[in-house]
C-alpha positions in Angstrom: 63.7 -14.8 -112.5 61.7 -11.9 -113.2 64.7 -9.9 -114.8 65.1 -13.0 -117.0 61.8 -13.3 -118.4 62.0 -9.7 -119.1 65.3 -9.6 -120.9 63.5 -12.2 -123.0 60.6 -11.1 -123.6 62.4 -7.9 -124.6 65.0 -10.2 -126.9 60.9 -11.2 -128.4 59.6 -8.5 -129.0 61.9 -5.5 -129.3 65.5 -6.5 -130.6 64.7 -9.3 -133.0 62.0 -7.4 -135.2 64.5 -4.3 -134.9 67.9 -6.7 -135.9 65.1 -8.1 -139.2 64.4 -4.5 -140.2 68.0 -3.8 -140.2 69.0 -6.7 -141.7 66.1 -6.0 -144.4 67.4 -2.7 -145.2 71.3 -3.6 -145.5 69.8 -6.4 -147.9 67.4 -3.9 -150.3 68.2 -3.9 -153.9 68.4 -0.4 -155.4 68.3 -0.6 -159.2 70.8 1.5 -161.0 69.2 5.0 -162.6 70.3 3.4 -166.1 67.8 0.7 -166.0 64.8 2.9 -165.1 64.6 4.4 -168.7 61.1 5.6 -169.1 60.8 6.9 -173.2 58.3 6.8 -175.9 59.4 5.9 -179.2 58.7 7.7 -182.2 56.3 5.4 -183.2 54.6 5.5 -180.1 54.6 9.3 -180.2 52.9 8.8 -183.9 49.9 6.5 -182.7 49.2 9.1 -179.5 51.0 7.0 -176.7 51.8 9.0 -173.6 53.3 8.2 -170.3 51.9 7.9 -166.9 55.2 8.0 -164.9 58.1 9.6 -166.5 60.3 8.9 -163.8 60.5 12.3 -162.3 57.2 12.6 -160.4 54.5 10.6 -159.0 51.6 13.3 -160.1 49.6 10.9 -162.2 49.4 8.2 -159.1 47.9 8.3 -155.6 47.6 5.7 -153.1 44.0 3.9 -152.6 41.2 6.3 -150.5 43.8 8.8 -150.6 44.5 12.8 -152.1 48.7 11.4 -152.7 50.6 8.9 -152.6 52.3 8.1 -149.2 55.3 6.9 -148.4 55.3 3.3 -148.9 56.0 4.1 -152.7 58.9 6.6 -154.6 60.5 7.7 -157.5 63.5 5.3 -156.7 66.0 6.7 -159.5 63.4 6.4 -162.0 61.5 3.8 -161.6 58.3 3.8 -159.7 58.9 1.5 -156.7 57.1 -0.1 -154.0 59.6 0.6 -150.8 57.6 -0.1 -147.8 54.7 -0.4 -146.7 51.9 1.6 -147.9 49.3 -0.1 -149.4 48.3 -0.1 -153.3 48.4 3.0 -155.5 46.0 3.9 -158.2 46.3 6.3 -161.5 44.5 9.5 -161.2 42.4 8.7 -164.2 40.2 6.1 -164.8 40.0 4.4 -168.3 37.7 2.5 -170.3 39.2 0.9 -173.3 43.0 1.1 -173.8 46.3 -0.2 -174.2 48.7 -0.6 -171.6 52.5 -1.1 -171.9 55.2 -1.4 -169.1 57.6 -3.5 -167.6 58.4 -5.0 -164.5 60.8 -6.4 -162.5 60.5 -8.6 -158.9 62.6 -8.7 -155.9 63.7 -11.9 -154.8 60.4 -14.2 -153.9 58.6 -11.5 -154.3 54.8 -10.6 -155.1 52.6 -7.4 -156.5 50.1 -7.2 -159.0 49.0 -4.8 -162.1 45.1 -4.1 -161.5 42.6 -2.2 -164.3 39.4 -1.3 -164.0 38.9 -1.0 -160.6 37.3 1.9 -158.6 37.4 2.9 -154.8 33.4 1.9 -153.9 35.0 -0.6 -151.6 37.6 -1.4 -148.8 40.5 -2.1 -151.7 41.1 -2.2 -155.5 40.6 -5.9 -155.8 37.3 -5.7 -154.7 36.7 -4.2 -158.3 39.5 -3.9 -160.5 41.1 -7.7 -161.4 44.6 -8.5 -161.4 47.5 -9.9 -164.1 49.5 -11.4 -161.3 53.5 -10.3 -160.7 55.6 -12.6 -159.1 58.6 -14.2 -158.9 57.6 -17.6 -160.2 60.7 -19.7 -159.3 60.6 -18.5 -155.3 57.5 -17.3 -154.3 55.2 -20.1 -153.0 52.1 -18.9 -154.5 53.5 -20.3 -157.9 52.2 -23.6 -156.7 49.1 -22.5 -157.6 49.2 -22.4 -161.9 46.2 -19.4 -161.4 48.6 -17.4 -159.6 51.8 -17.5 -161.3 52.8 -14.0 -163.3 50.7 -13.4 -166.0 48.0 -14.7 -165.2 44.1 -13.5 -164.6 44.4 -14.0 -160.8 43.2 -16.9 -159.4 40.9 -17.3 -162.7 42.3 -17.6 -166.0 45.7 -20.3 -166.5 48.9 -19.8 -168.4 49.2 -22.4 -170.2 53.2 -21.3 -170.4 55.3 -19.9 -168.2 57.7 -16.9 -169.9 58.0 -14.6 -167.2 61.8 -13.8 -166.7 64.1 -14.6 -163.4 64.5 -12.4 -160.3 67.0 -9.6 -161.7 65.3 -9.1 -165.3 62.5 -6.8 -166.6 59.3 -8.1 -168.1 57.7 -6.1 -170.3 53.6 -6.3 -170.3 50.7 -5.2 -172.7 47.3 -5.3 -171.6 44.4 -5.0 -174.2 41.2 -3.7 -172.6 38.4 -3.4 -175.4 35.0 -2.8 -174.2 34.3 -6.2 -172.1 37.5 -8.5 -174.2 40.7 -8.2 -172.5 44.0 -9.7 -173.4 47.1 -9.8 -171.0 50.4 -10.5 -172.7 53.7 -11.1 -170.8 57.1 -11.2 -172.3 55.5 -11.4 -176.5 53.5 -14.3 -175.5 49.9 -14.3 -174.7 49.0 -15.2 -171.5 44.9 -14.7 -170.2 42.3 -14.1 -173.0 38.9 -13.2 -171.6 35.5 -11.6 -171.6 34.5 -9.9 -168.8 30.4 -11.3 -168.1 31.0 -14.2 -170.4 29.8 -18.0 -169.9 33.4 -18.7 -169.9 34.2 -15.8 -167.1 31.1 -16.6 -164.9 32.4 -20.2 -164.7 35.9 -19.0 -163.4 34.3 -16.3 -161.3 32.2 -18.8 -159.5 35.0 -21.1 -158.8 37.9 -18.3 -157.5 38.1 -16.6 -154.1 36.0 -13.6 -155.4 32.5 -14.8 -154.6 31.6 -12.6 -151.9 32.2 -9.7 -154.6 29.5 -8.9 -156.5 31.2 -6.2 -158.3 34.6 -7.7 -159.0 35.6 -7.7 -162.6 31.8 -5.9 -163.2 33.4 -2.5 -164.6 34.0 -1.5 -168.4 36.0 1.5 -166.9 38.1 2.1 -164.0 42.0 3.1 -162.1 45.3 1.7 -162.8 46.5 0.1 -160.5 49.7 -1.7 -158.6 49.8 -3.9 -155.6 51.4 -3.8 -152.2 52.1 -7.1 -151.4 54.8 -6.4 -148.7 57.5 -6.8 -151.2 59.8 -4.4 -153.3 59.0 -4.3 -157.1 60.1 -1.9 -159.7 57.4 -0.6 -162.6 58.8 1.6 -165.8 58.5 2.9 -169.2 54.3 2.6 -168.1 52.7 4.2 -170.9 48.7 4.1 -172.1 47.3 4.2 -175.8 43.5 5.2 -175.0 41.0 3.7 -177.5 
């Protein structure tokens, strides 16, 4: 009996997670080197545009509390990609007012999250910096929730629309950050308009999950950043216009 219980508990513990990790890895998508086109245009080149992943190396980025980034994220043919688990990277800089452009694309109902403006006085980015939500809208159960669908200020500001693009697709982002107004666009169409310390933000501070941070959303300057939310995403072509 006690040879059966072990085989089990072995079965449990020890070949079922390792069978899921295999079957994860077999499963993976890799997108093709053609997709991951990371370019300025001329125009862009004209108004002082520059890029902060090029798709060769990961220089401009580290992960959070630390000197590089580890392994949970890579230059996967060009497009900088969450591939296991490593926690959330940051941009070596920090910026105040800007323009950010880049796109995205989601694994199937999968999560991650574009941050600005936070710093590293606390445990994680999102104790600082706020979030325009990515996620796969059609098969990730957070979408129940309208304040966490992509686009959106995380759990605060409302789409009132949904044009993020299917699992498969890239969706391009612009975030305006100028002084304490900030815009997020997704896909051409306008999706959170705010005021960091407004009436209107205090309101929708007080009634999201951030209440035990005094600091969150408090900063006029701060990282880049992009979540680890356990699932594979794709960022490229991210590029910065400072103000």
């Amino acid at each position: 009996r006690r040879t059966q219980e072990y085989d089990e508990m072995t079965a449990k513990f020890v070949i079922l997670p390792l069978l899921l990790a295999l079957h994860g890895c077999t499963t993976d998508a890799v997108v093709d080197a053609s997709e991951c086109v990371n370019a300025l245009s001329a125009q862009e080149q004209a108004e002082g545009w520059r890029l902060l992943f090029a798709g060769d190396s990961l220089e401009q980025w580290r992960s959070y509390d630390e000197d590089e980034v580890n392994g949970g994220w890579a230059n996967e043919n060009g497009c900088l990609t969450r591939v296991a688990w490593g926690g959330d990277i940051i941009s070596r800089e920090q910026f105040a007012d800007f323009e950010l452009k880049l796109d995205w694309r989601i694994s199937d109902s999968g999560n991650s999250g574009i941050f600005i403006r936070g710093d590293e006085s606390e445990s994680s980015i999102h104790h600082t910096g706020y979030e325009m939500q990515v996620l796969d809208n059609a098969g990730h159960s957070d979408s129940k929730d309208p304040s966490h669908r992509a686009g959106a200020l995380y759990d605060m500001f409302i789409p009132d629309h949904d044009t993020s693009k299917p699992v498969g697709y890239w969706n391009q982002v612009h975030i305006i950050a100028s002084g304490p107004n900030v815009e997020f666009w997704l896909n051409g169409r306008q999706t959170a308009n705010f005021s960091q310390g407004s009436p209107e933000w205090k309101a929708m501070y007080a009634q999201s999950k951030f209440t035990s941070r005094p600091r969150y959303g408090s900063l006029l300057q701060g990282h880049i950043g992009f979540q680890d939310h356990f699932d594979k995403v794709w960022y490229r072509n991210i590029r910065i216009l400072e103000k």
